[in-house]
Backbone bond lengths (Angstrom), bond angles and torsions (degrees), N, CA, C in turn:
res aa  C-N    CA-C-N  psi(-1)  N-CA   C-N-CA  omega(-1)  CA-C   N-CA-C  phi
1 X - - - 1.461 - - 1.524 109.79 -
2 X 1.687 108.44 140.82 1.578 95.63 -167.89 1.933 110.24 -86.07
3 X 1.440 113.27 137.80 1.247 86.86 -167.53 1.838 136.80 -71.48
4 X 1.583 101.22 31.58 1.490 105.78 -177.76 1.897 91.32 -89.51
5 X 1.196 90.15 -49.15 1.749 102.62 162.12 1.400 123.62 -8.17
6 X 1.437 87.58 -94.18 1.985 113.67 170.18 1.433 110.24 -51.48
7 X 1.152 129.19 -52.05 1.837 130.31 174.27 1.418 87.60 -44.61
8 X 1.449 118.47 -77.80 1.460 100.80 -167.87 1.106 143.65 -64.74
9 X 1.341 119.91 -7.18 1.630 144.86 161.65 1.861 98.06 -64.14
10 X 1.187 102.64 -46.55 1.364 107.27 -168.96 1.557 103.38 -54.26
11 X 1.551 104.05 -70.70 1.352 103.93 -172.15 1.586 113.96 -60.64
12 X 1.144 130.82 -21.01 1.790 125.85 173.37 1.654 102.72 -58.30
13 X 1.422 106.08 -15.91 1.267 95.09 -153.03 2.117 103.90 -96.02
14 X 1.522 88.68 -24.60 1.496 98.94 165.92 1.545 139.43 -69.59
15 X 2.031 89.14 -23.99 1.206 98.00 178.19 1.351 107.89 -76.91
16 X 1.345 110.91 -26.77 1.906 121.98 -162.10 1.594 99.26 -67.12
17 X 1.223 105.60 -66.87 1.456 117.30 175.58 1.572 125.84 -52.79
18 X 1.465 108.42 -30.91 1.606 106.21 -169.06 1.290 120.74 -118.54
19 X 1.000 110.05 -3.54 1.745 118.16 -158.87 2.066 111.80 -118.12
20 X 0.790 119.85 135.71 1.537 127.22 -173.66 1.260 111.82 -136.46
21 X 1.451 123.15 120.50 1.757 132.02 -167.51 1.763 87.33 46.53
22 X 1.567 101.35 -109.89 1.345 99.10 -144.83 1.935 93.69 -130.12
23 X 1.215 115.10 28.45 1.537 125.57 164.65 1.812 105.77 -103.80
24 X 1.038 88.66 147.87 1.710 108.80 179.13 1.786 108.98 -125.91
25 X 1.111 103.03 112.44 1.941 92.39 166.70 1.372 104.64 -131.23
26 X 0.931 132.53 124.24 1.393 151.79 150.98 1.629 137.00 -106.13
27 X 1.221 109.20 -163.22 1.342 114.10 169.98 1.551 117.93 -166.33
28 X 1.500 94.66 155.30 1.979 89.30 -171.71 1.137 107.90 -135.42
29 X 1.462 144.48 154.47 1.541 121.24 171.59 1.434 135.37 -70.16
30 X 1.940 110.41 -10.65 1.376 128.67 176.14 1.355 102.85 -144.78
31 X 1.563 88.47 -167.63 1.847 77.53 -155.98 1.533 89.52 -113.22
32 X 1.224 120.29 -5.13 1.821 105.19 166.66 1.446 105.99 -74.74
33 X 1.560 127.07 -29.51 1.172 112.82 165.22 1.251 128.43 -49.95
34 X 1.633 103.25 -41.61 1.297 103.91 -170.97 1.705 118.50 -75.82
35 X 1.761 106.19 -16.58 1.496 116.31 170.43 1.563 109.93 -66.95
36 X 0.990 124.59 -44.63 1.722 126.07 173.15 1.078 118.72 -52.94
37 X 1.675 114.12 -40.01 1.863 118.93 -176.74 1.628 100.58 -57.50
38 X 1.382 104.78 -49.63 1.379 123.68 -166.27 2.005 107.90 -56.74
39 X 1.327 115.25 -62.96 1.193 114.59 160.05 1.476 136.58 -43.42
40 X 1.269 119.69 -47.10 1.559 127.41 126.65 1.012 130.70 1.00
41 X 1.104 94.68 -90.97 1.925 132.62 -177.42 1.864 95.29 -44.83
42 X 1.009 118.83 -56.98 1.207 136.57 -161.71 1.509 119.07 -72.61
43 X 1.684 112.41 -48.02 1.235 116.88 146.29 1.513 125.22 -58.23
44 X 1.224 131.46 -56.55 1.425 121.98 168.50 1.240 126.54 -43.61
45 X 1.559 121.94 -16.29 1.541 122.53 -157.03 2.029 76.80 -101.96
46 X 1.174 116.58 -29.30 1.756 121.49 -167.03 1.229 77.98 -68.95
47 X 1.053 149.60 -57.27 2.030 125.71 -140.43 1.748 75.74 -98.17
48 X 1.288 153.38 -28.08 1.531 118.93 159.34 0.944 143.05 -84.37
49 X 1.551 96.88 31.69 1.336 113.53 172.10 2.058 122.45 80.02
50 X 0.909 101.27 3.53 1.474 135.18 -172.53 1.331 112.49 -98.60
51 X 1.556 120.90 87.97 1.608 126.10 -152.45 1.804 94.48 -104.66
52 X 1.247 104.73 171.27 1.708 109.53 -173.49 1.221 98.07 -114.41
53 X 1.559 106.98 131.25 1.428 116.95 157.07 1.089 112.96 24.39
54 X 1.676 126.07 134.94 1.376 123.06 143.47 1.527 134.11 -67.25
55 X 1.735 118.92 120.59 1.483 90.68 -162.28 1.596 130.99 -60.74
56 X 1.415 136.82 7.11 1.071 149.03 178.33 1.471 95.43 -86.36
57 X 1.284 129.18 -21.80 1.579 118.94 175.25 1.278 108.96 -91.07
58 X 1.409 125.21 -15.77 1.331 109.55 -172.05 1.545 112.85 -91.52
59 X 1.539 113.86 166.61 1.548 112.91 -168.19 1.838 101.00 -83.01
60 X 1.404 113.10 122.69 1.311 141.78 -167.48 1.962 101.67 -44.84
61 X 1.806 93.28 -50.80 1.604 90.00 -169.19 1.431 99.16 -155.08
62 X 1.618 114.80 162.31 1.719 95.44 172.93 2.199 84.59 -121.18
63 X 1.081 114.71 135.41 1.390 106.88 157.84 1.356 115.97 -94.89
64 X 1.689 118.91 111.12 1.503 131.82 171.22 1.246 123.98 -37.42
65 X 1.588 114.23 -29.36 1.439 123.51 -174.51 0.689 128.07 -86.79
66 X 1.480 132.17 -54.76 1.303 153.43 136.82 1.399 156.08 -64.26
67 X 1.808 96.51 14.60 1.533 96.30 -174.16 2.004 94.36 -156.51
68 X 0.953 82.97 134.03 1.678 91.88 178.46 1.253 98.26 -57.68
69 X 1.994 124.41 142.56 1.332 152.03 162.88 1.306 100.55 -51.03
70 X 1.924 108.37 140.30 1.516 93.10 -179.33 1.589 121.52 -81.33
71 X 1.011 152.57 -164.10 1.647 141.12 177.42 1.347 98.68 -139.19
72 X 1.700 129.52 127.14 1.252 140.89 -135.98 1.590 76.92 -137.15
73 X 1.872 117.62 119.50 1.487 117.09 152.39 1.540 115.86 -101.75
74 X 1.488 95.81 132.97 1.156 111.98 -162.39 1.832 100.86 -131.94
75 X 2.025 112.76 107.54 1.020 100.85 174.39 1.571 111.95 88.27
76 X 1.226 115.55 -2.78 1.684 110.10 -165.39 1.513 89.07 99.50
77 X 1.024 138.82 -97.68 1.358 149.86 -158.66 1.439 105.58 -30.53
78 X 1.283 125.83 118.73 1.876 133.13 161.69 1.420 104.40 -81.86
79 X 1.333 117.27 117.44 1.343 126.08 149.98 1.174 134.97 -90.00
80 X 1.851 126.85 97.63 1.227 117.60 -163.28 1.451 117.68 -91.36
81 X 1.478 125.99 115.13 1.754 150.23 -137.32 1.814 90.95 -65.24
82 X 1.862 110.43 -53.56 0.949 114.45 161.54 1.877 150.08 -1.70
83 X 1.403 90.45 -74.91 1.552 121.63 167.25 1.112 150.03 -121.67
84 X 1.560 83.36 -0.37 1.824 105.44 164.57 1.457 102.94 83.57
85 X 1.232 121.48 10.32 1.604 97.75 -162.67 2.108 94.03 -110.64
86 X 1.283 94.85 174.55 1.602 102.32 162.45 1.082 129.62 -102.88
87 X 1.181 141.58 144.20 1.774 126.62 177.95 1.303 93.11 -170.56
88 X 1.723 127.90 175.26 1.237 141.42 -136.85 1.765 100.01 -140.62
89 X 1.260 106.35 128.78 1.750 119.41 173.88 1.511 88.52 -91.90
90 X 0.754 110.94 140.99 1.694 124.32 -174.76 1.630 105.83 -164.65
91 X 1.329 124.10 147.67 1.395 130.35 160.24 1.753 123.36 -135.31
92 X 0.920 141.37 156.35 1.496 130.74 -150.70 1.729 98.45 -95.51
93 X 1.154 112.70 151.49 1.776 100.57 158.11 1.034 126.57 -49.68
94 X 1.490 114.39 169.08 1.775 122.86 -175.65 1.415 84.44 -72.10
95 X 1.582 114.78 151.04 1.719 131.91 173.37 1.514 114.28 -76.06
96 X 1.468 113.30 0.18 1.382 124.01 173.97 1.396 108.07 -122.82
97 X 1.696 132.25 29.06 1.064 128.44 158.85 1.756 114.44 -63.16
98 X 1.295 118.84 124.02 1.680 114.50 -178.02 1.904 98.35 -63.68
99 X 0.825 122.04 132.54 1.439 137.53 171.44 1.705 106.77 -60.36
100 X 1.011 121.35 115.81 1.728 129.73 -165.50 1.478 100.13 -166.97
101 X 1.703 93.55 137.83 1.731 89.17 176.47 1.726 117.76 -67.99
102 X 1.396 119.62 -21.52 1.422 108.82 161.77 1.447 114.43 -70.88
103 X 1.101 123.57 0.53 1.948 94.93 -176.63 1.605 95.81 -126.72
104 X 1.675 107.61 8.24 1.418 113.67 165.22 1.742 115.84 -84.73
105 X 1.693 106.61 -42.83 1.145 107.96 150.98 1.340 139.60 -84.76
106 X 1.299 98.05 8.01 1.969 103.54 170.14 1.627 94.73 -79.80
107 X 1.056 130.35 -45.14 1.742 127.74 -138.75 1.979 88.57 -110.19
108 X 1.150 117.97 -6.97 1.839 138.31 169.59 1.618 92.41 -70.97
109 X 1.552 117.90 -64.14 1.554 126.55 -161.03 1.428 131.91 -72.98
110 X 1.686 82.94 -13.38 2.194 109.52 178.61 1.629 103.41 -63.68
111 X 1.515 103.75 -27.79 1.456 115.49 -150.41 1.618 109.80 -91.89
112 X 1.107 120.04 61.95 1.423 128.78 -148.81 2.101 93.46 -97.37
113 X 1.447 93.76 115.01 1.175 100.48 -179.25 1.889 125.19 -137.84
114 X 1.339 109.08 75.77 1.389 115.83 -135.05 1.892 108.21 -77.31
115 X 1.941 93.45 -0.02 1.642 96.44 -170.18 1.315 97.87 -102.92
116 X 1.291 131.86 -10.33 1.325 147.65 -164.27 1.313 128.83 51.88
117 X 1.959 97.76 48.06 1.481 120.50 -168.59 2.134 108.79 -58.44
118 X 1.273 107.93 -20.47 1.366 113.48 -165.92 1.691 113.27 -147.71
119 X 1.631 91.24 34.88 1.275 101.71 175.14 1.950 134.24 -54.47
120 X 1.901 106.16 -33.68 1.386 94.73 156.63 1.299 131.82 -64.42
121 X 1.316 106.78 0.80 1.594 96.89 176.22 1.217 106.77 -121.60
122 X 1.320 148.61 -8.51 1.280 140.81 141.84 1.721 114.58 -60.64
123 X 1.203 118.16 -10.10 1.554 113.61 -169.06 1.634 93.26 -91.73
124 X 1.292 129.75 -26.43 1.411 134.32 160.48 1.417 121.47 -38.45
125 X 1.274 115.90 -73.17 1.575 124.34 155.64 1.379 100.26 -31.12
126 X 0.979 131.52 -109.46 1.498 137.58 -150.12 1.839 120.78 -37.15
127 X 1.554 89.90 -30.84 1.692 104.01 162.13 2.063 109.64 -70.63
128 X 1.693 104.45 -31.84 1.414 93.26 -169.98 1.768 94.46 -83.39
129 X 0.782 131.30 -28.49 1.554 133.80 -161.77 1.595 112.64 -72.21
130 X 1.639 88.79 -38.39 1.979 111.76 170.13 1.556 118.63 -74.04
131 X 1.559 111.75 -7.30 1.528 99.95 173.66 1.453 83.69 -99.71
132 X 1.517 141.78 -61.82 1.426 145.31 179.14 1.560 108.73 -1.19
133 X 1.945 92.93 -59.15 1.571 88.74 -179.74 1.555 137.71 -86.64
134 X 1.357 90.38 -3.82 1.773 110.05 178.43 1.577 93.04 -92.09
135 X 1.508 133.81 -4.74 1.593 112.36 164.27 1.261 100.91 -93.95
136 X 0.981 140.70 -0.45 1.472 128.21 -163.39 1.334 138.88 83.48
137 X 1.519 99.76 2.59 1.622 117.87 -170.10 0.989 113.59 -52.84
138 X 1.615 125.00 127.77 1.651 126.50 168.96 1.819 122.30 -54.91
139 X 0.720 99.48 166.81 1.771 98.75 167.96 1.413 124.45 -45.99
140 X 1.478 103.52 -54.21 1.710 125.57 -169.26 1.240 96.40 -118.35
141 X 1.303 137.46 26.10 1.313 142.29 137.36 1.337 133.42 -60.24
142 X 1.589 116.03 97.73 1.518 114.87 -176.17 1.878 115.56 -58.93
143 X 1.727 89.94 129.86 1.305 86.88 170.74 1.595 135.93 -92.14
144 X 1.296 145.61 140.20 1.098 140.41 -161.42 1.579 124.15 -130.48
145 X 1.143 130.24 -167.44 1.074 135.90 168.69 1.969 110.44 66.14
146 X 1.663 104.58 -140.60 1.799 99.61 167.36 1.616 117.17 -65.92
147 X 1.340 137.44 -8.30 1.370 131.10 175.52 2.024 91.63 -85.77
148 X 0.648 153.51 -64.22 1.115 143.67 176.71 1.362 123.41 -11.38
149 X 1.452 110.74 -55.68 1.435 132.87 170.06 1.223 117.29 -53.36
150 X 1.596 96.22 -75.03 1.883 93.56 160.23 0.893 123.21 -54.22
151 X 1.599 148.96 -78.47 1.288 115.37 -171.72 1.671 130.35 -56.34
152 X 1.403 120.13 3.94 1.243 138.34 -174.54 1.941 83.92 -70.34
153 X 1.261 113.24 -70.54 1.315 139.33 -147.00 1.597 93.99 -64.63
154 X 1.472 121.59 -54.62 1.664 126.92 178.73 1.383 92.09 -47.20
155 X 1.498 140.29 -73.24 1.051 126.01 -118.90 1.998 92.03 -90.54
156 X 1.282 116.91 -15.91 1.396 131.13 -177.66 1.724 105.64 -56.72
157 X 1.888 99.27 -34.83 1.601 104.98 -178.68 1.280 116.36 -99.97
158 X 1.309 120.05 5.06 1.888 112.07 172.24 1.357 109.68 -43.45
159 X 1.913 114.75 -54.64 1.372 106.15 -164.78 1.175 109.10 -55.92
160 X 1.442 132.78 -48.77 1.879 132.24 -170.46 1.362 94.18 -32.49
161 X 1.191 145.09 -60.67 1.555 138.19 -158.11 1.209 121.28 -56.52
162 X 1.332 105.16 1.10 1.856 111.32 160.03 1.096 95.56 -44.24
163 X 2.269 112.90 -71.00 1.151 110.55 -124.36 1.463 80.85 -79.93
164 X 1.004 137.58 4.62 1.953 104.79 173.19 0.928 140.89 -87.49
165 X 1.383 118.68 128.98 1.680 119.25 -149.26 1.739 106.77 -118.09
166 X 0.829 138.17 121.26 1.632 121.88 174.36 1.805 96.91 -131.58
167 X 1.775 95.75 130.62 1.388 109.46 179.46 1.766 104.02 -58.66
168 X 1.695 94.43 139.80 1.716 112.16 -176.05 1.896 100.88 -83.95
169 X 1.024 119.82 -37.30 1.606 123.57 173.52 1.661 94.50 -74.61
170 X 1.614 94.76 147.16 1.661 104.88 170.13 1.313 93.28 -121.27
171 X 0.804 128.87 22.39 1.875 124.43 143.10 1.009 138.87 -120.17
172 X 1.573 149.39 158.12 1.242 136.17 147.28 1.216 121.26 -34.39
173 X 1.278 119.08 147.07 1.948 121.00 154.31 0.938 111.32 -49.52
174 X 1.708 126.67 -48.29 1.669 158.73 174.46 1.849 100.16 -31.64
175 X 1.232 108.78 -42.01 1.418 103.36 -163.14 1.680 127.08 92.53
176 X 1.521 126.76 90.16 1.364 101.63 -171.37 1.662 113.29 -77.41
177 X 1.144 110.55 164.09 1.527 122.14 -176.29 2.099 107.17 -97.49
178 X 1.364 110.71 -2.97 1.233 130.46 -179.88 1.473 121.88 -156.31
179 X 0.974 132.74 104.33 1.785 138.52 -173.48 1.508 106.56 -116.52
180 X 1.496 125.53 111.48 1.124 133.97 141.19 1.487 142.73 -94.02
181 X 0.915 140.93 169.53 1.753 139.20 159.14 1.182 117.12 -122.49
182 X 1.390 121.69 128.52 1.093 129.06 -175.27 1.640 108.27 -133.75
183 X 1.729 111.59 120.02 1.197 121.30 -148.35 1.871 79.36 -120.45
184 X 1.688 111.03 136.00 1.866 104.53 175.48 1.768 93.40 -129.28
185 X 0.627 127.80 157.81 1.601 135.11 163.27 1.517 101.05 -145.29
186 X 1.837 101.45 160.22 1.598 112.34 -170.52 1.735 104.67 -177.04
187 X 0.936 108.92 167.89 1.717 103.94 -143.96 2.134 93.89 -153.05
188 X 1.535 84.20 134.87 1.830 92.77 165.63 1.378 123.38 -144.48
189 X 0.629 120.33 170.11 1.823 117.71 -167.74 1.908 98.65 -51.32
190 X 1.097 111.74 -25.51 1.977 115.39 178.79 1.105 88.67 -65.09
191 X 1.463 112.04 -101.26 1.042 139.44 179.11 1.836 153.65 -105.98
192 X 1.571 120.25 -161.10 1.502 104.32 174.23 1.348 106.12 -151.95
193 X 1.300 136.67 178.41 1.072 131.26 -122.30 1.280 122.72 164.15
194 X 1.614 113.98 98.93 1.726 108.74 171.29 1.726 109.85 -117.10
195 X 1.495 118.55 148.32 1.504 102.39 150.92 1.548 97.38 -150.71
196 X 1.638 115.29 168.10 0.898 160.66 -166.83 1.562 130.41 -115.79
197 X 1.328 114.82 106.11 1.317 154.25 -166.74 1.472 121.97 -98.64
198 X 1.603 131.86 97.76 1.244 108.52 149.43 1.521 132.05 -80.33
199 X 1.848 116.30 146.50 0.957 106.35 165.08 1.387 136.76 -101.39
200 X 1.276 154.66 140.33 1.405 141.98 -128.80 1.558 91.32 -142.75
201 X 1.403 152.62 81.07 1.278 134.49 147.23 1.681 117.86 -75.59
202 X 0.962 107.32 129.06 1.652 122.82 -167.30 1.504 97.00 -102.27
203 X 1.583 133.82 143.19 1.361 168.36 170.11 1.524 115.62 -29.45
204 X 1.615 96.92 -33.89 1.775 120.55 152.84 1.212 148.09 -79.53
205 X 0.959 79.12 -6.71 1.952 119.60 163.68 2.101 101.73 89.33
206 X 1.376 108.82 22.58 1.557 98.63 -162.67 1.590 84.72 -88.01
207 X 1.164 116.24 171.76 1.593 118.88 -158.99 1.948 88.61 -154.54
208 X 1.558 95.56 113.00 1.864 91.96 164.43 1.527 121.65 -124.94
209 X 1.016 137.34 173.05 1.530 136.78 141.29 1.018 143.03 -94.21
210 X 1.450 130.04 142.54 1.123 97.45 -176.69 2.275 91.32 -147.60
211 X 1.356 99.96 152.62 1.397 118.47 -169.99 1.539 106.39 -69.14
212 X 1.672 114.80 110.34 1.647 120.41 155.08 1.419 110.47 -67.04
213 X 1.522 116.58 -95.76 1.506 114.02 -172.70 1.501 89.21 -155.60
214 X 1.542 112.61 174.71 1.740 128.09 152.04 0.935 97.53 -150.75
215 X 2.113 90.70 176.87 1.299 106.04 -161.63 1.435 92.81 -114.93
216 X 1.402 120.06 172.35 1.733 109.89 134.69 1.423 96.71 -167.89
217 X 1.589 103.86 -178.40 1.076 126.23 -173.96 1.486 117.94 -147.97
218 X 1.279 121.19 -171.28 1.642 128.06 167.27 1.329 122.90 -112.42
219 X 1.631 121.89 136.73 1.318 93.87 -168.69 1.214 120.98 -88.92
220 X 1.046 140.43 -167.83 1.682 143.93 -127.14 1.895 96.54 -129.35
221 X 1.111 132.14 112.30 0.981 146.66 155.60 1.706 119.09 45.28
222 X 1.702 130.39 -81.61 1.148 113.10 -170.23 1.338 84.59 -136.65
223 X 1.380 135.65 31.21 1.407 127.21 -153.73 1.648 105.71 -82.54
224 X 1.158 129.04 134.79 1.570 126.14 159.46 1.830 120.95 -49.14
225 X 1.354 76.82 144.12 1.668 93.06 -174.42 1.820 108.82 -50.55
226 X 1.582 102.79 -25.27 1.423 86.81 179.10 1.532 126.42 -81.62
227 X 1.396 91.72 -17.03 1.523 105.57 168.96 1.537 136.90 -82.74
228 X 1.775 98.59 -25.34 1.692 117.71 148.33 1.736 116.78 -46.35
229 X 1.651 103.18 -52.08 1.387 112.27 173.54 1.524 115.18 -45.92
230 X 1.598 123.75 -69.26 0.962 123.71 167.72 1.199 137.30 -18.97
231 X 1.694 104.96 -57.72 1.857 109.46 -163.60 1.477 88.62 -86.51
232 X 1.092 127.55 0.06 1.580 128.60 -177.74 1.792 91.98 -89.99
233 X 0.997 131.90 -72.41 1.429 133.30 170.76 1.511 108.80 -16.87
234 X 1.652 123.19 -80.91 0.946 119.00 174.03 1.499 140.41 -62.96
235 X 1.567 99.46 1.69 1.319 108.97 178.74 2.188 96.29 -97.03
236 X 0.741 113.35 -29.81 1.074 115.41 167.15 1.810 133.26 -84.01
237 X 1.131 108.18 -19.10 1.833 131.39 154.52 1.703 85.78 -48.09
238 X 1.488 108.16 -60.73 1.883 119.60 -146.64 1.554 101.02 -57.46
239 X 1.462 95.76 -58.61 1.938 98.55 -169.37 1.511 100.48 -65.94
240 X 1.680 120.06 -32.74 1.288 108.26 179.21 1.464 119.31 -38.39
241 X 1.561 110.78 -74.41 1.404 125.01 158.03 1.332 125.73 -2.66
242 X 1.455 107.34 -74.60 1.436 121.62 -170.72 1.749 111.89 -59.46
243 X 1.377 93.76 -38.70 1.585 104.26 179.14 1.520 121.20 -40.75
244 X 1.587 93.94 -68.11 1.160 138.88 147.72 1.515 124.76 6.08
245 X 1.191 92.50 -71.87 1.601 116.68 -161.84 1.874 94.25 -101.09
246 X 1.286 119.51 -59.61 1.740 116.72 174.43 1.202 119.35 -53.30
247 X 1.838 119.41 -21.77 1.424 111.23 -173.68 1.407 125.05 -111.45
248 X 1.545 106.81 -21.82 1.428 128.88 -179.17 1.985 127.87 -115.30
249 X 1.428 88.03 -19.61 1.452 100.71 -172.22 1.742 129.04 61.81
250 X 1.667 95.85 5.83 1.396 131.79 165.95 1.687 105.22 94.47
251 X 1.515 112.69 41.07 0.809 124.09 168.98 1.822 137.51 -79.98
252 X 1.359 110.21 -31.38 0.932 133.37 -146.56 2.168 95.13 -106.04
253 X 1.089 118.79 165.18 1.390 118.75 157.52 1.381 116.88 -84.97
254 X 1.954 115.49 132.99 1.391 112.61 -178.56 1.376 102.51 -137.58
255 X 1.385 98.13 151.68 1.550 122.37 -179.01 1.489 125.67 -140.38
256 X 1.488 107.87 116.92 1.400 121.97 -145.00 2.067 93.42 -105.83
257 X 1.009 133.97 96.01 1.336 138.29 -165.12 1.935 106.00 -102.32
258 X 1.415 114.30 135.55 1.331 116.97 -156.40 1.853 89.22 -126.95
């Protein structure tokens, strides 16, 4: 293959994998690599008609020393440039919001979290919203009694999701000398639930983890636990997969635990 060829196979293949509407996130191992993606990136988006910044809009300079990295949200998700990690700007509702299943699922839908960095606490909501609709509650129907509490209590913890940070690299800088994935799913009469783990043993024998994504859901009406088990199985086969294939290219050793 000639290599103007393969470059361009290459880059179709970054856009396919990395890019959504008109955001790009990737990663490179240096940063001239990462200057070429960018030039690339930039020409391809020109023949679709998709021009870059005006330079009067863009930020002039960043000083490393003296000035905090800027933090780019992407998707819901804040990525702070800083420390590499991801975490969420979030603020709680007004304390005089009337409690209603629409403004329970309006201030549920803000919370857009597509890697499923803070999935036990979004899987809460979706359990409170799922009894809402198994009482029959209207839209603009105040809710009362024990849902009150709970959703009193969810909306008390939006702010904590500052502090959560999960590293954007699934490797060391260091280099591991052993890389696995380890995907677990598990299931309860609420709900079900997979996520995804790399494992990193390094040449020094230090051994870390670090967070891919999960899924979950709620379970489905009167269904038996063995059948909760199930859609939990295959819901966890699914993220396995995806993991899989977005993080390793099926390179790596994986282990799918039930």
């Amino acid at each position: 293959m000639p290599e103007s060829t393969r470059a361009n196979f290459q880059l179709q293949q970054k856009v396919l994998e990395s890019t959504y509407m008109d955001d790009s996130m990737d990663s490179t191992v240096d940063e001239q690599n990462a200057i070429d993606l960018y030039h690339q990136l930039s020409q391809l988006w020109e023949k679709a008609g998709m021009h870059e910044v005006p330079q009067e809009d863009r930020l002039s300079k960043v000083d490393f020393n003296h000035e905090d990295l800027p933090s780019t949200k992407t998707l819901g998700v804040v990525w702070v440039a800083e420390t590499d990690v991801f975490t969420f700007n979030t603020k709680p509702p007004p304390t005089d919001l009337p409690l209603t299943k629409r403004n329970v699922l309006k201030n549920v839908a803000t919370l857009f979290d597509p890697l499923g960095l803070v999935t036990p606490y979004t899987i809460r909501a979706k359990i409170l919203l799922q009894v809402m609709w198994t009482r029959g509650l209207d839209w603009d129907e105040g809710i009362d009694g024990d849902l009150t509490e709970q959703v009193q209590q969810w909306f008390s913890e939006v702010d904590d999701l500052k502090k959560v940070q999960v590293q954007r690299c699934l490797q060391p800088r260091t280099g591991p000398a052993e890389t696995t994935i380890h995907t677990f799913v598990d299931a309860s009469k609420d709900a079900f639930g997979a996520v995804s783990y790399v494992r990193n043993a390094r040449q020094d024998g230090v051994v870390g983890t670090r967070f891919i994504a999960s899924k979950q859901g709620c379970s489905i009406g009167d269904n038996e636990y063995t059948e909760i088990r199930t859609i939990c199985g295959c819901d966890g086969t699914k993220t396995h997969s995806v993991c899989v294939e977005s993080s390793t290219n099926g390179n790596w050793p994986c282990h799918l635990l039930e």
